[in-house]
C-alpha positions as CSV (number, residue, x, y, z in Angstrom):
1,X,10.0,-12.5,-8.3
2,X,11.5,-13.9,-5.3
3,X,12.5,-17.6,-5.2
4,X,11.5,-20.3,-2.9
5,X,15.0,-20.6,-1.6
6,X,15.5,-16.6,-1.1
7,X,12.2,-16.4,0.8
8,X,13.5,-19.6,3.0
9,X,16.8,-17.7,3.7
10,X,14.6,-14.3,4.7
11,X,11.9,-16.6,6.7
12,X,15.5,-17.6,8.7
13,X,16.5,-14.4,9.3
14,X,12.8,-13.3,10.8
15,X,12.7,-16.5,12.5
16,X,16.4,-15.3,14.3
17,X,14.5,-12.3,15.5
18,X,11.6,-13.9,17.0
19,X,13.4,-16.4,18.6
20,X,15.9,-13.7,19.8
21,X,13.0,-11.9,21.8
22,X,12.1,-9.0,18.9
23,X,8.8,-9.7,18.1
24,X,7.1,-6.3,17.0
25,X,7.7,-6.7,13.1
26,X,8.2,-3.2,12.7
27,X,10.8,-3.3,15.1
28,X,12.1,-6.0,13.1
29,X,12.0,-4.7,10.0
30,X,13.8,-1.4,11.4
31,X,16.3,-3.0,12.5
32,X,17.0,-4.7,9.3
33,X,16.7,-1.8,7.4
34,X,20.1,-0.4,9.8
35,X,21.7,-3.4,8.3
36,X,20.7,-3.5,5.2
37,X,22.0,0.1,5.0
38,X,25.3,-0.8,6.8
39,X,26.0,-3.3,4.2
40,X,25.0,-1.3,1.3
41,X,27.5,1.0,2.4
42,X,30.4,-1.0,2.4
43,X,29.3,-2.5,-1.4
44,X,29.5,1.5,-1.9
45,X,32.6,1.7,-1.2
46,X,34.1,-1.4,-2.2
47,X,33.2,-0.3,-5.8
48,X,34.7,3.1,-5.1
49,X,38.4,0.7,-4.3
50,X,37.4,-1.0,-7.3
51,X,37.6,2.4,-9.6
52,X,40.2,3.9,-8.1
53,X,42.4,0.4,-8.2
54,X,41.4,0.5,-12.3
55,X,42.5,3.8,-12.8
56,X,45.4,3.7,-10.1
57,X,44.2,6.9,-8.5
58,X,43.2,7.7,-4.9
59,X,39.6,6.8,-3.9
60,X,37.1,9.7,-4.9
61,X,35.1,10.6,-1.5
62,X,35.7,7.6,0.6
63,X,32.6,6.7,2.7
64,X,35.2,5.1,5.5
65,X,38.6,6.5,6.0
66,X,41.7,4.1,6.7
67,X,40.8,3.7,10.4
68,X,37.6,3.1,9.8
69,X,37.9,0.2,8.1
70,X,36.6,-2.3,11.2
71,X,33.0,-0.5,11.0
72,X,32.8,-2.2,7.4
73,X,30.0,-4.7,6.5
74,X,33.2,-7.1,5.3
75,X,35.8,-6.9,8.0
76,X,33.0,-7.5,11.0
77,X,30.8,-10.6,9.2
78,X,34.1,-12.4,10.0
79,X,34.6,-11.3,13.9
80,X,33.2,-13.4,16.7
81,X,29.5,-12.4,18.1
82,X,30.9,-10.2,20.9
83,X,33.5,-8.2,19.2
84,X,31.1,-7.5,16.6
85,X,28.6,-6.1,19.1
86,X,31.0,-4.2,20.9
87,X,32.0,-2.7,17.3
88,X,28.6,-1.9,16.6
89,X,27.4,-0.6,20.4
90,X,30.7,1.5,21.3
91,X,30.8,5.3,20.8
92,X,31.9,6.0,17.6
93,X,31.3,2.8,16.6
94,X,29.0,0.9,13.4
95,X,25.3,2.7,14.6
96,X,27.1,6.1,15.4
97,X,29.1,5.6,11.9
98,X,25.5,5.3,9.9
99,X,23.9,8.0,11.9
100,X,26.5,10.5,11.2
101,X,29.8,9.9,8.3
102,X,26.8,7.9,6.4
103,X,24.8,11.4,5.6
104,X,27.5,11.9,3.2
105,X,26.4,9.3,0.9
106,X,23.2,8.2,1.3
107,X,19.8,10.1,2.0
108,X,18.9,7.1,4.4
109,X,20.9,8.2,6.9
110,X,19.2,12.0,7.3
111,X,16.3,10.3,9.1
112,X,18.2,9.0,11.6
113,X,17.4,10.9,14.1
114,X,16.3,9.1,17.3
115,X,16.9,5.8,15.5
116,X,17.9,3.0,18.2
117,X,19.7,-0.1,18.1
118,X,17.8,-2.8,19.6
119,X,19.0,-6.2,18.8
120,X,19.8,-7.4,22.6
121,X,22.8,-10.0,22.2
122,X,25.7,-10.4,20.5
123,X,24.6,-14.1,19.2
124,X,21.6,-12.5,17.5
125,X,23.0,-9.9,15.8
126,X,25.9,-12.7,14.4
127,X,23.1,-14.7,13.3
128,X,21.0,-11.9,11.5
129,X,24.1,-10.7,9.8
130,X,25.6,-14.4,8.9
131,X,21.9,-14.7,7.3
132,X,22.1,-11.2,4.7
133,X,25.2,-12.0,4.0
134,X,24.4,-15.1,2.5
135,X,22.0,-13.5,0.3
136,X,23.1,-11.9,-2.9
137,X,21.5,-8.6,-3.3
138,X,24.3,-7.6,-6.0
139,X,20.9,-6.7,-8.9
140,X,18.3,-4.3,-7.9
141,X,15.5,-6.1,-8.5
142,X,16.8,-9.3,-6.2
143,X,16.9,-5.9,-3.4
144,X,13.4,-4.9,-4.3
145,X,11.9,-7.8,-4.0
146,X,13.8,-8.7,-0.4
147,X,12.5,-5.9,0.8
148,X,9.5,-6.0,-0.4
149,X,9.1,-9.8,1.2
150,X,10.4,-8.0,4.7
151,X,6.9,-5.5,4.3
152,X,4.6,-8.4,3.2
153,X,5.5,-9.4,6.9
154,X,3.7,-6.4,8.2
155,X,0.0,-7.2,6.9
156,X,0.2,-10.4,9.1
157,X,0.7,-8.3,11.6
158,X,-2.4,-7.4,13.4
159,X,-2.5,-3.2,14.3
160,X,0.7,-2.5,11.7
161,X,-0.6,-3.5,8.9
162,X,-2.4,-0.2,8.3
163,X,0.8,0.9,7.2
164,X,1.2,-1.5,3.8
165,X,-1.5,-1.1,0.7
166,X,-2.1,-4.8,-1.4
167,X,0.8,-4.4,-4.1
168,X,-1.5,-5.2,-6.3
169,X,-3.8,-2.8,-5.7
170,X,-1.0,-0.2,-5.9
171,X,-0.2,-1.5,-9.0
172,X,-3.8,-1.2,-10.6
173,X,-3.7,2.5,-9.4
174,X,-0.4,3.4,-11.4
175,X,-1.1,1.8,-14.0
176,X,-4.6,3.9,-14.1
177,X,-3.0,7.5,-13.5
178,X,0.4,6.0,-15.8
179,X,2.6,8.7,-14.8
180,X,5.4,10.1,-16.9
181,X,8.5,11.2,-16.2
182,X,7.5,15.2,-16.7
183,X,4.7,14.4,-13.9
184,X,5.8,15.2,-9.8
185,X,4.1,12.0,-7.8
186,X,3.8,12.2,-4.2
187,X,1.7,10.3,-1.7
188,X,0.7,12.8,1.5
189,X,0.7,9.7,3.8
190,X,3.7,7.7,2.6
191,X,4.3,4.6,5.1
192,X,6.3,2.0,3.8
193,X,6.6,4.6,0.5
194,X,4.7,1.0,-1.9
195,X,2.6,3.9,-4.1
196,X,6.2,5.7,-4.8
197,X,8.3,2.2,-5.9
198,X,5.5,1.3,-7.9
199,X,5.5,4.9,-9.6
200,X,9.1,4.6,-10.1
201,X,8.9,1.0,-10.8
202,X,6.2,1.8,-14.0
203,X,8.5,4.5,-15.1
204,X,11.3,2.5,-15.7
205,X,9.2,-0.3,-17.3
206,X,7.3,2.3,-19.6
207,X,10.2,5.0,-20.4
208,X,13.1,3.3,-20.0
209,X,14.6,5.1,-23.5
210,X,13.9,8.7,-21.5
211,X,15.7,7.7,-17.8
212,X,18.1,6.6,-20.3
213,X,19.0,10.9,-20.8
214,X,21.0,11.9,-17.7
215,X,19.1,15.1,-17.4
216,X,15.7,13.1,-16.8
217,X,17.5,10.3,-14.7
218,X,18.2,13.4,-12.4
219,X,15.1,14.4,-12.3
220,X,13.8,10.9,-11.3
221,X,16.2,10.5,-8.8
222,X,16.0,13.8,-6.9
223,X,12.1,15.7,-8.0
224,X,10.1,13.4,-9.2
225,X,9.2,11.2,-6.3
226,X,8.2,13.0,-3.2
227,X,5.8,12.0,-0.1
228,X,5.1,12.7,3.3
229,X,5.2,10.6,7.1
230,X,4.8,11.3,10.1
231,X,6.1,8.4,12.3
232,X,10.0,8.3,12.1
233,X,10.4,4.7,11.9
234,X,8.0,4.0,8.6
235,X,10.3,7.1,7.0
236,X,13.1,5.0,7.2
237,X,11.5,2.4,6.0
238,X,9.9,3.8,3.4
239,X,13.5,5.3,2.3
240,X,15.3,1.9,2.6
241,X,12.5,1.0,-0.1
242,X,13.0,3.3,-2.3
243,X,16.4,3.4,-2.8
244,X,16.8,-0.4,-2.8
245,X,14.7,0.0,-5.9
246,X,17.5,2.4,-7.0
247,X,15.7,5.3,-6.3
248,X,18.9,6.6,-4.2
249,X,17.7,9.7,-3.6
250,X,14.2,10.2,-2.5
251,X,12.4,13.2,-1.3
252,X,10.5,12.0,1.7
253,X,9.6,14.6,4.1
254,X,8.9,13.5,8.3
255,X,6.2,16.0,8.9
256,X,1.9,16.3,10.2
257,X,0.8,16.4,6.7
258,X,-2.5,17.9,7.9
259,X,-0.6,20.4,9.8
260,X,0.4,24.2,9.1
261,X,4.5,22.6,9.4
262,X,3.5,21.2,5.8
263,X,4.8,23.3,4.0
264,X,5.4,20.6,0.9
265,X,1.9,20.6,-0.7
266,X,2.3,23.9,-2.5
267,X,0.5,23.1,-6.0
268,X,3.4,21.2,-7.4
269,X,2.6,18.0,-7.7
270,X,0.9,16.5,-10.7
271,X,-0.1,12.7,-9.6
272,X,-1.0,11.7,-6.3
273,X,-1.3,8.3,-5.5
274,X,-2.5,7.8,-1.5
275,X,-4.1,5.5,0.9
276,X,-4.4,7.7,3.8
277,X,-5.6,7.0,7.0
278,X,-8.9,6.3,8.5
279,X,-8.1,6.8,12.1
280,X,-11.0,9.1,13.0
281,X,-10.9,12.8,14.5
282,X,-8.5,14.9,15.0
283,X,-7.7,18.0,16.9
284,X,-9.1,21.3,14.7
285,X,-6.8,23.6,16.3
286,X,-4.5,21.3,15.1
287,X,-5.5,21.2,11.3
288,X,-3.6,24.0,8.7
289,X,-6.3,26.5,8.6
290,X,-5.9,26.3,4.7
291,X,-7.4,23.0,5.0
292,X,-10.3,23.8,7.0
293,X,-11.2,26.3,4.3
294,X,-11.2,23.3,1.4
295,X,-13.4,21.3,3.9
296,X,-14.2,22.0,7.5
297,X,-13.7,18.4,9.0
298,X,-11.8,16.9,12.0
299,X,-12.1,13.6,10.2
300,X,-8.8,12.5,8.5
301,X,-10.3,11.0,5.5
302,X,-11.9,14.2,4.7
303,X,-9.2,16.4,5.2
304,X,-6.6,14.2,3.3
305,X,-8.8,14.9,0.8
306,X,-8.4,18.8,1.0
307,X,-4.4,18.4,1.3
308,X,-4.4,16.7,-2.2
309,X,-6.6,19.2,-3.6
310,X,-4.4,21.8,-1.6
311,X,-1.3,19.9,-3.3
312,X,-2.3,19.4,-6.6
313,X,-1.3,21.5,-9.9
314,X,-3.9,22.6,-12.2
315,X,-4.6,19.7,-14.4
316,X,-3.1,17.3,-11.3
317,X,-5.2,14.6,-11.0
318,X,-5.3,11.5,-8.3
319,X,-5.9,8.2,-7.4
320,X,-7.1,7.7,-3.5
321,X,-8.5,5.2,-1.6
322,X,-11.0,5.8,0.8
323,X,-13.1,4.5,3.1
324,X,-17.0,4.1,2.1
325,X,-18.3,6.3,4.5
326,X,-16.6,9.3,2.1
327,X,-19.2,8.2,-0.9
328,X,-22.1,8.0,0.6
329,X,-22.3,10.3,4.5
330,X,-24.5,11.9,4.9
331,X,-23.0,14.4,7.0
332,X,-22.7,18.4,5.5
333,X,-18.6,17.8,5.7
334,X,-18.8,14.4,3.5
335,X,-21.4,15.8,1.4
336,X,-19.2,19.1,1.0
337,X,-15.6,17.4,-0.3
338,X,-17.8,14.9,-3.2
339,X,-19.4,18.1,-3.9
340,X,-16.2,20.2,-4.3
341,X,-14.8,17.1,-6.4
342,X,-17.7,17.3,-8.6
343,X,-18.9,20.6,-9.2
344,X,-15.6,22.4,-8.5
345,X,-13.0,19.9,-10.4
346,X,-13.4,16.8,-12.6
347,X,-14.2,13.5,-10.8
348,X,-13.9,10.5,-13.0
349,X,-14.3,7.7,-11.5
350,X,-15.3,5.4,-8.4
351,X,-14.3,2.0,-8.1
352,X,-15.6,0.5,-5.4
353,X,-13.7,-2.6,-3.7
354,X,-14.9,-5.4,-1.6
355,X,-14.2,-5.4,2.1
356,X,-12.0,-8.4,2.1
357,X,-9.1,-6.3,0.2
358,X,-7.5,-5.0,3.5
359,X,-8.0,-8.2,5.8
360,X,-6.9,-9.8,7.9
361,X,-6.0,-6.7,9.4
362,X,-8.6,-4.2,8.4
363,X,-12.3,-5.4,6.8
364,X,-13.5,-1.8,6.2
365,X,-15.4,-1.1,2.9
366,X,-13.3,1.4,0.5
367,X,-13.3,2.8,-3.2
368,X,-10.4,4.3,-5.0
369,X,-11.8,8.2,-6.6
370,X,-9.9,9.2,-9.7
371,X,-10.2,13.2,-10.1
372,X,-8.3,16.0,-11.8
373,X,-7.8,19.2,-10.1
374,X,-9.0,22.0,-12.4
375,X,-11.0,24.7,-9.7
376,X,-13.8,25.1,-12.6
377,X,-15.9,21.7,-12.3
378,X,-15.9,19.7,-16.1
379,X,-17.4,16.7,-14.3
380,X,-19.6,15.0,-17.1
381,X,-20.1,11.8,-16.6
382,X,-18.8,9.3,-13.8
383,X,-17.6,6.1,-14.8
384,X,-18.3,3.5,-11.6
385,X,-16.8,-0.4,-11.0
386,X,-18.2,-2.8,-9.1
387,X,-15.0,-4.8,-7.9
388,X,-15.9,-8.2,-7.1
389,X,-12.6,-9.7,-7.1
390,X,-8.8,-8.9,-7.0
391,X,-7.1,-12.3,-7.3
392,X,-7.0,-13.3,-3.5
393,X,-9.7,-14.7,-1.2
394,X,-11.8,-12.2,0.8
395,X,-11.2,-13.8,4.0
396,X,-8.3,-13.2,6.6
397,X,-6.1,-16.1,5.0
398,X,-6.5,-13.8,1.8
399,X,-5.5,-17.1,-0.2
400,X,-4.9,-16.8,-4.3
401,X,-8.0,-17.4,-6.3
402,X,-8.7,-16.9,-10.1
403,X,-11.3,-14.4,-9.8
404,X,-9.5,-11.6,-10.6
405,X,-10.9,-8.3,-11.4
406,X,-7.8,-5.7,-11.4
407,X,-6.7,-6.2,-15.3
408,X,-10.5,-5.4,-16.3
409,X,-10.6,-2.2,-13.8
410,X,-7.5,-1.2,-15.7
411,X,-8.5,-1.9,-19.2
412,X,-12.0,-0.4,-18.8
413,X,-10.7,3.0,-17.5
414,X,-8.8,3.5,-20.6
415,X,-11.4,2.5,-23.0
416,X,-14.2,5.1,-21.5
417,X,-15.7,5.6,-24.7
418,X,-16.5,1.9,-25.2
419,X,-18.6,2.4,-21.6
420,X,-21.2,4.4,-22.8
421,X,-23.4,1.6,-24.3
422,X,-23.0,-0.5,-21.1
423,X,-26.0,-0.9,-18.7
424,X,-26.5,-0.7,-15.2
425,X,-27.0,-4.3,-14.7
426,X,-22.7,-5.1,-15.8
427,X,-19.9,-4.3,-13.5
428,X,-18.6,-1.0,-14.8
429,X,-21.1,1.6,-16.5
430,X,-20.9,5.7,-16.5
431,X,-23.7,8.1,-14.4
432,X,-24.6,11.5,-15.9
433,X,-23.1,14.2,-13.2
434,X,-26.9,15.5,-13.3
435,X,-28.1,12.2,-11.8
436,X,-25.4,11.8,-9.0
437,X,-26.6,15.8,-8.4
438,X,-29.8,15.0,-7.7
439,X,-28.8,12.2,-5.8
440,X,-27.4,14.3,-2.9
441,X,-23.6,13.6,-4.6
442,X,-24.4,9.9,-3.2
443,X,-21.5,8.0,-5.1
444,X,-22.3,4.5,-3.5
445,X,-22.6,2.0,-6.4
446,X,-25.4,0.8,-5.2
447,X,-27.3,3.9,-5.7
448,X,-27.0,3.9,-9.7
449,X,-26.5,-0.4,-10.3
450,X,-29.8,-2.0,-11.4
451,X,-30.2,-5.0,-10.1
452,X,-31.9,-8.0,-11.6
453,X,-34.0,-10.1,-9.8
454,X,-34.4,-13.6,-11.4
455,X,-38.8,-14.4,-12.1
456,X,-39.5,-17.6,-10.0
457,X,-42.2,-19.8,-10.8
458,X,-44.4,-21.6,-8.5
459,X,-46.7,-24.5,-8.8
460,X,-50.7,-23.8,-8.7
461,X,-51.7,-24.1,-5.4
462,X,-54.7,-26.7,-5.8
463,X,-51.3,-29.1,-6.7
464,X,-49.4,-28.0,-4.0
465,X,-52.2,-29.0,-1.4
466,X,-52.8,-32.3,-3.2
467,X,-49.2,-33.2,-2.8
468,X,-49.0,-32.7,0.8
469,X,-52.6,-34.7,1.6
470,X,-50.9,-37.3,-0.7
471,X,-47.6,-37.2,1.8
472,X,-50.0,-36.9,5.1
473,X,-51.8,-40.1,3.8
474,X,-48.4,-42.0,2.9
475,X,-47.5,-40.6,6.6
476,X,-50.3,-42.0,8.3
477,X,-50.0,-45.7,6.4
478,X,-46.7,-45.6,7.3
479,X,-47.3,-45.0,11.5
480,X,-50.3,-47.2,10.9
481,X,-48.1,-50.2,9.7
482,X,-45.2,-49.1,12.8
483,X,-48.5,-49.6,15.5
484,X,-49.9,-53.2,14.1
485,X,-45.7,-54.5,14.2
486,X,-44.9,-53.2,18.2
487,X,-48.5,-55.3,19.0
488,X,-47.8,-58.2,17.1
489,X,-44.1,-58.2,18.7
490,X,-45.6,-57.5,21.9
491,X,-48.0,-60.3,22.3
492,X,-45.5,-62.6,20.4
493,X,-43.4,-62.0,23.7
């Protein structure tokens, strides 16, 4: 959890950038995330002097050699404003350092490519780096959670937030699918890479004796996390996150996940965990052609769809937010993908969340759809939430409240058996597969919660009319008494 004080010093550092003329927070963030990566770096290899000092041997692969040593995070926090800008602007200088020697130890650094320095003046980029250096982020969590207060900026951002999921509604999700460390996780439309830390964040929380065997730590670190980006800047981003969560090696790929250069989604993975984009059509001659067989669609929600299916192993199953248009169009290519979720694999549940969940950037009805891929149906019965609450006001100031439903979403999804007595009049209930059938595969709450309508009682009209000639006759005393006082004042003048 980050402190009052830590968030102060980052609010400085943000501040230092707005005031310094960068105000597009992805911008920001990016160019934070250079720094960030600069610094950790330098902690890299001052541990590396540290081990080889102990054991007075050389330094084993040195990320800076000898003459190098003025591109380090320690010797140029200490130079004045302009010869720390020249050091970081020249050729061969800081940037060209990270976007070249720093592949050899880090995967940040292999999405590089076309990364730009932008922080315009010396004095700024003093200031930013004065600021993180005051901040410890020697423990990983203290990292995390920087970072993670450097995203939160982004959903106060207007058009960028679409690029950062509620963490707490990341965190419901995990915790429904709880992945192990056998499973392969990916998200197809990574951004910021939240769904991946909070896989690998659960992992470590709930098999922490496992990572503890270096043959599984290995496979945490370089298989078991994988996703997909397109834009270049939210891959590094979403990198930086990752491996300041100590994931140091993470398996993000920059590529058109709904395009035939995908060549990732190859029945693999075994959890997906996804929020992907609602951003309308798309070209079809631009679509993998193995997609358009799953479900002939330009809409990207649709087709997202189809790539997980595409992506998933047998037995796979997923967690993915969509918009509510998916549950209940009425279109042949909606009706087609609930259809293929139902009668071709195993859907399992629909949890449908109030609009305020995305705002202030996005107030856009959506439900998270829990399936398992097994390409011979087994749908039986669907188990539905109504969502009413997730702990923050449903308006764009998205202010804590108690209402909170997320614990109950969780707890109720693992106790399915203990759902079959409840009715359709309580927040979560299951639907036979038969009834959602003849239902068109409509999967809007709506169409299976009864609703109850509270009896209201009236009085007998023969009452009712009495009362109001008793109030017309108190009326008409009343103006009678207003008339006889405006004469007698009248003539009194």
């Amino acid at each position: 959890m980050i402190t009052g004080e830590l968030r102060s010093k980052i609010d400085k550092v943000w501040e230092a950038f707005w005031t310094g003329g960068l105000s597009n927070p992805i911008t920001v963030i990016e160019q934070m995330t250079y720094l960030l990566f600069i610094r950790r770096l330098d902690d890299l290899h001052t541990q590396r002097e540290q081990k080889a000092a102990f054991l007075h041997k050389n330094i084993e692969n040195p990320i800076y050699l000898p003459l190098e040593h003025e591109l380090r995070w320690s010797f140029f926090k200490n130079t004045d404003p302009d010869v720390m800008y020249r050091l970081f602007t020249r050729e061969s200088g800081v940037f060209d350092f990270l976007k070249s020697r720093g592949t050899q130890d880090g995967t940040f650094a292999n999405y590089m490519k076309g990364a730009t320095f932008m922080i315009p003046t010396p004095r700024l980029l003093a200031q930013v780096v004065d600021m993180l250096s005051a901040i410890d982020m020697d423990d990983r969590d203290t990292k995390g959670d920087v970072y993670e207060y450097l995203l939160s900026k982004i959903a106060s951002a207007g058009q960028n937030g679409q690029f950062r999921t509620p963490r707490h509604i990341i965190k419901m999700m995990v915790e429904m699918v709880r992945p192990s460390t056998d499973d392969i996780i990916c998200d197809p439309s990574a951004g910021s890479a939240g769904f991946l830390v909070a896989a690998g964040e659960y992992l470590r929380e709930h098999h922490a004796a496992e990572l503890l065997k270096p043959e599984v730590q290995k496979r945490f670190q370089d298989q078991t996390l994988m996703g997909t980006e397109f834009d270049p800047t939210m891959i590094r981003i979403g990198a930086m996150n990752l491996m300041l969560h100590g994931m140091e090696n993470p398996n993000l790929v920059q590529v058109d996940a709904l395009s035939e250069d995908n060549a990732s989604f190859t029945d693999k993975v075994t959890v997906m965990l996804a929020n992907p984009p609602f951003k309308g059509s798309l070209d079809r001659e631009a679509v993998d052609p193995k997609l358009l067989n799953i479900i002939d669609s330009k809409k990207t929600e649709l087709l997202f769809l189809g790539l997980i299916l595409k992506g998933l192993q047998l037995g796979g199953r997923a967690a993915v937010i969509v918009p509510d248009g998916v549950v209940f169009g009425n279109s042949k290519a909606h009706k087609t993908i609930r259809q293929t979720l139902i009668d071709q694999h195993m859907l399992t549940g629909v949890v449908s969340m109030p609009s305020g969940v995305f705002k202030p950037y996005a107030g856009v009805s959506t439900a998270i759809l829990l399936f398992t891929k097994t390409g011979v149906g087994g749908t039986d019965k669907v188990w539905f939430y109504d969502m009413q609450a997730d702990g923050f006001s449903l308006d764009d100031k998205r202010n804590p409240i108690a209402e909170n439903d997320t614990a109950d979403v969780v707890a109720r999804w693992h106790a399915l058996d203990a759902e079959a007595g409840r009715t359709r009049t309580a927040k979560s209930f299951l639907v036979p597969v038969e009834e959602i059938r003849s239902n068109n595969y409509d999967l809007s709450i709506n169409r299976y919660k009864a609703t109850v309508h509270e009896q209201k009682h009236f009085e007998n009209p023969e009452l009712i009319i009495a009362q109001i000639e008793a109030l017309d006759e108190e009326r008409r005393e009343l103006l009678e008494g207003l008339k006889s006082l405006l004469v007698t004042e009248y003539y009194a003048v």
